[in-house]
C-alpha positions in Angstrom: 0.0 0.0 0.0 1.4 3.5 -0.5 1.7 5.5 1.9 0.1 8.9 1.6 0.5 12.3 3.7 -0.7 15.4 3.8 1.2 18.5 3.7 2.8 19.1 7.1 2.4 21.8 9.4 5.3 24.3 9.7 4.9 24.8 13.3 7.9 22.8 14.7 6.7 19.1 14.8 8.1 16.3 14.6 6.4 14.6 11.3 9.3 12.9 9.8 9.0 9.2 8.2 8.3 6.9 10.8 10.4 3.7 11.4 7.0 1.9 10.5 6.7 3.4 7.1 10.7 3.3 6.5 10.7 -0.4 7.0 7.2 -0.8 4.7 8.8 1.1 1.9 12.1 -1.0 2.1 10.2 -4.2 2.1 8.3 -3.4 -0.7 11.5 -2.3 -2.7 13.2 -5.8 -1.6 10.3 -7.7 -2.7 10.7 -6.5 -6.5 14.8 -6.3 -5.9 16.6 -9.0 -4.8 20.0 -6.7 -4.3 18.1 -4.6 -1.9 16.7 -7.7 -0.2 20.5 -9.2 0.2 21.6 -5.6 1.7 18.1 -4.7 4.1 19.1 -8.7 5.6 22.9 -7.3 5.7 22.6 -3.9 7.2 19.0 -4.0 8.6 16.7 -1.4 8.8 18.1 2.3 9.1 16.8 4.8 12.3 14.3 7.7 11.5 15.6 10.7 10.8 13.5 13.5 12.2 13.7 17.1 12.3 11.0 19.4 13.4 9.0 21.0 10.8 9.0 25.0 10.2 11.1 27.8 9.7 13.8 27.2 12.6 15.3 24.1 10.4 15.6 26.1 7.5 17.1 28.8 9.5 19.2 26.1 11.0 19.8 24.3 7.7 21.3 28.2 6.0 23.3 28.5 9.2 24.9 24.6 8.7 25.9 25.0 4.9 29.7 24.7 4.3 30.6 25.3 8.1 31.6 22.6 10.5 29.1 21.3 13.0 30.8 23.4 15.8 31.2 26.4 13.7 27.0 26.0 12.8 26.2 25.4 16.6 28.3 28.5 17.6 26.6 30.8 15.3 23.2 29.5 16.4 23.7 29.6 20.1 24.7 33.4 19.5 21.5 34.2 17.5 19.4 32.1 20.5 21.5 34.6 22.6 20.7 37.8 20.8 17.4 36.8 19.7 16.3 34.7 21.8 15.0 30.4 21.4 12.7 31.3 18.9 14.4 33.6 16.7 11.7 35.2 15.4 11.4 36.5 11.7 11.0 40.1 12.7 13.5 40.1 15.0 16.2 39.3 12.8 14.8 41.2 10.2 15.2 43.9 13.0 18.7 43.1 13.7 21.3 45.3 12.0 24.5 44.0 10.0 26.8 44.4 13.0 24.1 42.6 15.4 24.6 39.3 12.8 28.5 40.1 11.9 29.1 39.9 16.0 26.7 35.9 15.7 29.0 34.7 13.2 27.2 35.3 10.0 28.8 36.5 7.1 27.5 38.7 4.3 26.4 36.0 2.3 24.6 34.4 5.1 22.9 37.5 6.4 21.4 37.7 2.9 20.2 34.1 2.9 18.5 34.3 6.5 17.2 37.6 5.8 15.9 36.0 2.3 13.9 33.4 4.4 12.9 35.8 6.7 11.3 38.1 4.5 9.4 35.3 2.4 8.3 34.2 6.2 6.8 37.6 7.1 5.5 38.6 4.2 3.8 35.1 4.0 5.0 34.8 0.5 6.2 31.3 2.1 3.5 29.7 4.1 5.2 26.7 6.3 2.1 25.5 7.2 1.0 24.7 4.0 3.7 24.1 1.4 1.8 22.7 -2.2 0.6 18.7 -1.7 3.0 18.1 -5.0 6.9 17.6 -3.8 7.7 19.6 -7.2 5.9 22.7 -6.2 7.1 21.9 -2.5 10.5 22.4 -3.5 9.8 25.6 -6.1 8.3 27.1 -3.2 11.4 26.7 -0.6 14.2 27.4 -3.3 12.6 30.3 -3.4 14.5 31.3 -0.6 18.3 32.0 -1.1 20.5 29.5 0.3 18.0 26.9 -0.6 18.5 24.7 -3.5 16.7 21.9 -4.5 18.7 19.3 -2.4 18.4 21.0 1.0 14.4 21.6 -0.2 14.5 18.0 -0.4 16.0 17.0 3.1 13.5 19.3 4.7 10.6 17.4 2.8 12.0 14.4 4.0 13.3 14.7 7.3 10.6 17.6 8.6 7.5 16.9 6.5 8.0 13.2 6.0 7.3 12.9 2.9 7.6 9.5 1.2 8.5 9.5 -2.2 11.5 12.2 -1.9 14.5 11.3 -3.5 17.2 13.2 -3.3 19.7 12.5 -6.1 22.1 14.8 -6.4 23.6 13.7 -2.8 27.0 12.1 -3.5 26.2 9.2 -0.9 23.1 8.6 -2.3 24.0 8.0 -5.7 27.7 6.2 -4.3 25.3 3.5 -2.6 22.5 3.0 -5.2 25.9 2.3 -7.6 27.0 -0.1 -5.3 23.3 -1.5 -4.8 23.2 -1.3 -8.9 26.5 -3.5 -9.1 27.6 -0.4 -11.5 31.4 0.1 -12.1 31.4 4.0 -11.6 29.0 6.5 -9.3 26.2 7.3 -11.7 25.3 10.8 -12.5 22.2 12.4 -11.1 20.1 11.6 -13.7 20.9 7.8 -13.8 20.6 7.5 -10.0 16.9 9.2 -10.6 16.7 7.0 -13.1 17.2 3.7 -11.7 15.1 4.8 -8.3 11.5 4.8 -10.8 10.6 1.9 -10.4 10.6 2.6 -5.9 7.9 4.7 -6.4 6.2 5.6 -3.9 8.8 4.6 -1.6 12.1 6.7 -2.8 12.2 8.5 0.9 12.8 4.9 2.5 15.5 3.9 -0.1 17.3 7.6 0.5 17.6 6.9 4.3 18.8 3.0 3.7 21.3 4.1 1.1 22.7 6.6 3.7 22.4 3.7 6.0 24.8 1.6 3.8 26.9 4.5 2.7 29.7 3.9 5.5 30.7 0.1 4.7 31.9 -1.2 1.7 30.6 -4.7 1.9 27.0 -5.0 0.3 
């Protein structure tokens, strides 16, 4: 049966794919695979991966891209500081280039929260409703600077839970479906979309077990 969910809320929840549904998807990809059947036996089934739903991730998500985890963490901890837990839209919106300089964010960065900020306010961006389609889900977040279609993905994955995301530009992703493939090089984006068709609806489940199987080398 496919599973089927409605947009989620952007109001910090935890939606996410559920271990239920992750291990319903992967059984019904192992049913019609017998590659994926030898690996899900290997490795087992992967953990949720759960992040709350709204604009704090996406804050958190601009704040996280090509810094260290430390470095993303200090940042945020001086915007909680400043701000306050919430960091409200307005607020930081509020907040003058110094204010941000002195919480770690550069230029570029300061234009990419204030770019999420602004679509936030405005409600240009409504979190609570993003479009039913995943396409129109992810035109609506890129939308925001900072965003491109594979962090628009994670967040419709990991926040809304939705179950048919696949996210293939990720370099793990498309280095474990080659090894799941039995392919002699990574493929491209477009053959590791390719090859996932026929998991429909269940693409989210095979992008969280290929991460799952990404670390070892023996499938």
């Amino acid at each position: 049966m496919a599973i089927v969910r409605c947009a989620a809320k952007g109001t910090g929840q935890n939606v996410g794919l559920k271990i239920a549904e992750i291990r319903e998807g992967l059984d019904a990809i192992a049913a019609r695979n017998p590659r994926w059947a030898q690996a899900l036996e290997t490795h087992g089934y992967p953990e949720e991966r759960i992040r709350p739903t709204g604009y704090r991730t996406l804050l958190r998500t601009i704040l996280g891209q090509q810094v260290s985890v430390a470095s993303a963490d200090s940042v945020w901890n001086k915007l909680t500081a400043h701000l306050g837990q919430d960091i409200p839209p307005a607020a930081l919106l509020a907040s003058g280039f110094d204010e941000l300089r002195a919480c770690g964010l550069s230029r570029q960065k300061q234009g990419y929260v204030r770019s999420l900020c602004e679509l936030v306010e405005s409600g240009e961006l409504d979190l609570d409703s993003l479009p039913q389609d995943d396409e129109d889900a992810i035109a609506q977040l890129t939308r925001i600077k900072g965003i491109g279609r594979w962090s628009a993905e994670i967040y419709l994955l990991f926040a809304e839970g939705r179950p048919d995301i696949w996210p293939a530009g990720d370099l793990a992703v498309q280095i474990a479906v080659g090894r799941l493939a039995d392919l002699p090089e990574r493929p491209s984006e477009k053959e590791t979309r390719a090859i996932a068709e026929p998991w429909r609806p269940y693409r989210g489940a095979a992008a969280i077990f290929a991460w799952h199987t990404y670390n070892s080398a023996t499938l």
